[in-house]
N, C-alpha and C positions, 0 to 999 in steps of 0.2 A: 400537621396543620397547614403547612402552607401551600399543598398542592390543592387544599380547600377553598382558600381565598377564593373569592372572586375579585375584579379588578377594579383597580378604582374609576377608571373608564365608564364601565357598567352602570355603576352607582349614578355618576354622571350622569350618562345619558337616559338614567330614568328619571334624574332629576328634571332636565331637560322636557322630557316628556312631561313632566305633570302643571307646564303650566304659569298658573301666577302664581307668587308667593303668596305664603301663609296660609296655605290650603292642605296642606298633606298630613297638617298632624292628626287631626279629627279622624283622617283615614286610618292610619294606620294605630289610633289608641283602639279603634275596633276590631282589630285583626288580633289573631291569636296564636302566641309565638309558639315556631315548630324548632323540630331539632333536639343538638341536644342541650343539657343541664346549661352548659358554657355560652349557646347561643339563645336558651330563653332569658340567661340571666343580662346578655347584652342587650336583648330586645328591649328588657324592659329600662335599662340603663339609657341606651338613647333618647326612649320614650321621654324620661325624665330631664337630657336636658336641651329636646327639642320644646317639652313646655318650660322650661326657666327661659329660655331665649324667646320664645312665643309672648313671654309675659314684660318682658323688656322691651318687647316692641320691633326685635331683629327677627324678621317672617323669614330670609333669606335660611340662615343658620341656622330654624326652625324646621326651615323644610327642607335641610341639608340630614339633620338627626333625624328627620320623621320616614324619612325614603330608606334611610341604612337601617331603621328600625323595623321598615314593612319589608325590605329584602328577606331578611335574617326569618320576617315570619312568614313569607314567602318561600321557606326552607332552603335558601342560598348561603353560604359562609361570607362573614362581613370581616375580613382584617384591617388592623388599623390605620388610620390617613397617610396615605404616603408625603414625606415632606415637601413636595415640588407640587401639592393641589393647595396650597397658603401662600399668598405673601406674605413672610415671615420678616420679620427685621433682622438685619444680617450680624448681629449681635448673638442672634439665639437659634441662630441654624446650628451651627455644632453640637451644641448640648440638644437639641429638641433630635438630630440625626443618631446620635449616642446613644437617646432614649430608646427611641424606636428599635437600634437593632437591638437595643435588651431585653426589650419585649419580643419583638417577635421570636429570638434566640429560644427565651423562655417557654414561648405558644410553641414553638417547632418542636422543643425537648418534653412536651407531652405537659404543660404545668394546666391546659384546660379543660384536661381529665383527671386529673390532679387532685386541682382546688379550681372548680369554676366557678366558684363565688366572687374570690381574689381576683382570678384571671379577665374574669370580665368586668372587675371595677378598674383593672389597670392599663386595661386596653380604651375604659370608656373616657376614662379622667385625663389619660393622653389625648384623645381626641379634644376633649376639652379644654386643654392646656395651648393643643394647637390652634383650636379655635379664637380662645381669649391673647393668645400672644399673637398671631394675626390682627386684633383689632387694637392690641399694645394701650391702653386707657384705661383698665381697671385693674391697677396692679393687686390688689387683695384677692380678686378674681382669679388673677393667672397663678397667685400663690395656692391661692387653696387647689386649686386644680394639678398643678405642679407636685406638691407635698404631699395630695392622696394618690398620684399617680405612683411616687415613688414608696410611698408606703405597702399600697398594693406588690408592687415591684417586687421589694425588698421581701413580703413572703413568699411569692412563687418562684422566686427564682432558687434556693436552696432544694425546694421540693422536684425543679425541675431540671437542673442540670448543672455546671459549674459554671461562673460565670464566662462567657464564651469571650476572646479576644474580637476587642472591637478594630474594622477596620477605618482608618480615615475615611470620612466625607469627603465625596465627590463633592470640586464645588458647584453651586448652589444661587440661585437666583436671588439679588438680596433686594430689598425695598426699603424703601426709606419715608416717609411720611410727611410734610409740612402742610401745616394749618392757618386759617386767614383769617379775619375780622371781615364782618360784613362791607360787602360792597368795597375790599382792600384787593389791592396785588404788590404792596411794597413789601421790600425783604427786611426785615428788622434782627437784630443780632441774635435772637434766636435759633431763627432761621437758617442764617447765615454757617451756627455750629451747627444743624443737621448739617447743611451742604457740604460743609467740612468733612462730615464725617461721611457723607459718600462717596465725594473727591477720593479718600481716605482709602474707602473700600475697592473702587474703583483700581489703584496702583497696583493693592493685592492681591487683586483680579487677573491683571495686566490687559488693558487696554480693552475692555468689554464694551458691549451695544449699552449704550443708556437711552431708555425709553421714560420722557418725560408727560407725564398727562395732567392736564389741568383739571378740576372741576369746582362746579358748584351748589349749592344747597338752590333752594326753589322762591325765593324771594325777587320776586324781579320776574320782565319778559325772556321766553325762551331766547328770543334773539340775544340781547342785553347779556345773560347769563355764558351763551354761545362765546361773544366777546371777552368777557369778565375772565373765562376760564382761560381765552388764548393769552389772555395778560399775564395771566399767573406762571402760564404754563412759560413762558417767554421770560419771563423775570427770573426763573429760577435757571434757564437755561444760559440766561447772558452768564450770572453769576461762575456758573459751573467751567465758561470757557473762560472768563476771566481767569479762571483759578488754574487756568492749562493744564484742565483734568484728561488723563491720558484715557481716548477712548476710541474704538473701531469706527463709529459711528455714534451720530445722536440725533433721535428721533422726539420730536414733541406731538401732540396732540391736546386738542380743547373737544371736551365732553357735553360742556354747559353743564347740565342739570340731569342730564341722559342717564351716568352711572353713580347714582350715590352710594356710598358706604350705608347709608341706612337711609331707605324708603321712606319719605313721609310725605303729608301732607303739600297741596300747591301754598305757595307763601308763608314759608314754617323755615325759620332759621335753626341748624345744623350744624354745629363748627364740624362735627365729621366729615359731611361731605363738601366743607368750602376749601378743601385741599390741591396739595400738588403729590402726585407721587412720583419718583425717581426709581424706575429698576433698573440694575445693573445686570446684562444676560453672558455668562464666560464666555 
């Protein structure tokens, strides 16, 4: 299987290509999946949870599944999300890296010829784990998606090989997430234990690039929002040197209103996108 894969590059850059969000799935529910048993049963796995994300109102991650859904009918091999195309929270890169080499393990030792019913509920329910723990807010979400991933897991793996010795995770770019109150940039004790906990990660890093970005939801003048986000994005950075977090460099940036977590409407309050995010790069 894996000299089938195509790359996750790929998939990108035809994401890329198609445009504005929440356009691609309509496309591809009319296309007609090719290949074989393992790749129509993934076609239509995506299908299903490009429209549960379409119905949530996240067009983004709709049209992330509707494009791996039209490859696949496209007759190209779609393998599963590589870890480093998510900001993951650096809590669950390990286990989410673990997963993945058991799966592919699995896909490599023939478990898609196997049982491709299995094999492609547990290649689609990972994605969708990495999906939901990327946006880390619906824990019931990342469970049910976690729990069917490994259930699927749990039978193709027997049928297809032994379980294969995992190597450590290379490390890993980790993120961190903090959240504001309308038209807020103070840091409040909340807050204050993400920061901890990236300071944190940060050591066990030894000394990485932290990239600080501010943003904001759409309430307010682009200009105003512009500012709003440098605030944010500055507040969280004082914090971090106060704390003499050991690092190569540190880079901030304000977005305004430019990159939300979830697209909506002008003048529509979003706690998702009145954020700061903190990545740490090894």
């Amino acid at each position: 299987m894996k000299s089938k894969f195509i790359v996750a590059g790929a998939i990108a850059g035809l994401f890329v290509l198609a445009g504005c969000t929440g356009q691609e799935l309509h496309k591809a529910q009319l296309m007609e999946p090719q290949g074989s048993e393992f790749n129509q049963n993934l076609y239509h796995g995506y299908i299903g949870l490009s429209e549960a994300e379409y119905a949530e109102g996240d067009y983004y991650d709709s049209d992330v599944f509707a494009v791996r859904a039209a490859t696949l009918a496209e007759g190209s091999d779609v393998g599963p999300e590589e870890i480093e195309e998510r900001g993951l929270p650096g809590d669950h890169v390990a286990e989410l890296s673990e997963a993945r080499d058991r799966l592919t393990a699995a896909l490599d030792a023939g478990a898609a010829e196997a049982d491709p019913n299995r094999a492609a509920d547990a290649q689609v329910y990972f994605d969708c784990w990495m999906q939901e723990q990327e946006e880390n807010w619906q824990p019931e979400d990342i469970t049910r998606c976690r729990d069917s991933f490994y259930a699927a897991l749990d039978g193709i793996e027997p049928a297809a090989a032994p379980t294969p010795v995992v190597s450590k995770p290379k490390p890993q770019s980790v993120r961190f997430v903090i959240y504001f109150e309308t038209d807020k940039f103070n840091i409040d004790t909340e807050d204050e234990t993400v920061i901890g906990e990236a300071k944190a990660a940060a050591e066990k890093l030894g000394s990485p690039i932290v990239k600080i970005s501010g943003n904001t939801d759409t309430v307010g003048s682009s200009d105003y929002n512009q500012k709003l986000s440098e605030m944010r994005a500055q507040a969280v950075a004082k914090v971090l040197e106060a704390g003499n977090t050991p690092v190569r460099a540190m880079v901030t940036e304000a977005n305004g209103e430019l990159k939300p977590a979830l697209v909506t409407a002008d003048e529509t309050e979003e706690q998702r996108n009145r954020r700061v995010e903190i990545i740490l790069e090894p």
